[in-house]
LOSE-528810 format. One record per residue (C-alpha): z, y, x. Coordinates in steps of 0.2 Angstrom, whole numbers, plus 5000, padded with zeros to 4 digits. Example, Ala and Ser with C-alpha at 12.3 -4.5 7.8 and 13.67 -1.06 7.14 Angstrom:
<sites>
503949785062/503649955068/
</sites>
This chain:
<sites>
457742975482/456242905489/456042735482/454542705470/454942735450/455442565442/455442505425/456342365417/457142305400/458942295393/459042195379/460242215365/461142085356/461442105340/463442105336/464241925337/465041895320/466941905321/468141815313/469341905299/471041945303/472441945288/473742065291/475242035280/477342055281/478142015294/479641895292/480341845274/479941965260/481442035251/481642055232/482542015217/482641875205/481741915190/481142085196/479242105198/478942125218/477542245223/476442215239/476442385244/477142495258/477942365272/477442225259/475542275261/474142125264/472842185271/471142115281/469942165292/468242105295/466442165300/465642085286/464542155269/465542025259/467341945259/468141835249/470241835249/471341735243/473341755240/474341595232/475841515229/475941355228/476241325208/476641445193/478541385196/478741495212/477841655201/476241725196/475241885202/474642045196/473242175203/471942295200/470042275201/470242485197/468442555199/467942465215/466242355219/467442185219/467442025207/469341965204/469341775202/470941735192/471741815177/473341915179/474741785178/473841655190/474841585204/473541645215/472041785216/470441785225/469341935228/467741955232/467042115239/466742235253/468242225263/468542425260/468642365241/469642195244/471042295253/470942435239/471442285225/472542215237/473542385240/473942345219/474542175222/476142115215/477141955215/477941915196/479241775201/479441625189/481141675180/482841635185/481841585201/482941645218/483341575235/484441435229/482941385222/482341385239/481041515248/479241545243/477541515253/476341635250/474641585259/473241735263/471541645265/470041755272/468141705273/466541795280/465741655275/465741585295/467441595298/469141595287/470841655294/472341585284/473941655286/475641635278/477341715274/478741705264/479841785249/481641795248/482341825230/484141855231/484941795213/485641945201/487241915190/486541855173/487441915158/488341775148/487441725131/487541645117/487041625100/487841625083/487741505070/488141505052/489641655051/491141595042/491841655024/493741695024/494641765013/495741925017/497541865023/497041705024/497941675041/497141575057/495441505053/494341385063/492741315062/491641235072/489541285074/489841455075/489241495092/487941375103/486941385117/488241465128/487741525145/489141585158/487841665169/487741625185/
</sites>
């Protein structure tokens, strides 16, 4: 080449802030009435974000629908609820707020199931700039309760004493479902 030697500058930018992204179930979430669901496996939340700090947040709308349980573990993140709180934030490296979110699990109210209708569950995630807020939803198919009852007083009879009836003995009967 026998063009003269330029110079010139390239200036770099530094990285534009993204916004988080929630990943979370797809379609209704399947479990049991009165069974305790865990957010693992296909049920797994997760988020994604470039940030040092994220706060997340998972809720239903009211202790009626169900609570939730996780583990801090050992991980550099600030839990804001306590354990049986209809929602959980998280504060922390997002490495760490997917680790507590990885031990999430969804207590529903009891006797709560779908003829009680479905439940909401939101994700909300902020940087601080920008939130994403996401939502999907659980499906509690309804289990055969057991009948029950309870006894009252228990009558006296005498041996022989032929056909006896007396009223108190049982209360608070329950067919089930």
């Amino acid at each position: 080449d026998t063009s003269a030697a330029q110079s010139f500058t390239i200036t770099v930018n530094p990285l534009v802030n993204q916004s988080p992204a929630n990943s979370f179930p797809p379609g209704p979430v399947a479990g049991f009435e009165d069974t305790n669901l865990p957010l693992t496996g296909p049920n797994l939340i997760s988020v994604a974000d470039d940030s040092a700090t994220i706060t997340t947040t998972v809720s239903v709308l009211n202790t009626t629908f169900g609570t939730f349980l996780a583990n801090e573990g050992a991980g550099t993140v600030t839990l804001v609820f306590a354990n049986g709180n209809s929602s959980v934030t998280i504060i922390g490296p997002t490495s760490q707020v997917n680790l507590v979110l990885a031990t999430l699990v969804f207590v529903p109210a009891p006797q709560r199931n779908a003829s009680d209708g479905v439940i909401d569950v939101t994700v909300a995630t902020s940087d601080g700039t920008f939130t994403d807020t996401d939502s999907f939803q659980i499906n509690l198919t309804a289990i055969n309760d057991a009948p029950s009852f309870t006894t009252g007083t228990h009558p006296t009879v005498n041996e022989d004493a032929g056909a006896h009836s007396g009223t108190g003995f049982i209360t608070s009967f329950s067919p089930g479902p």
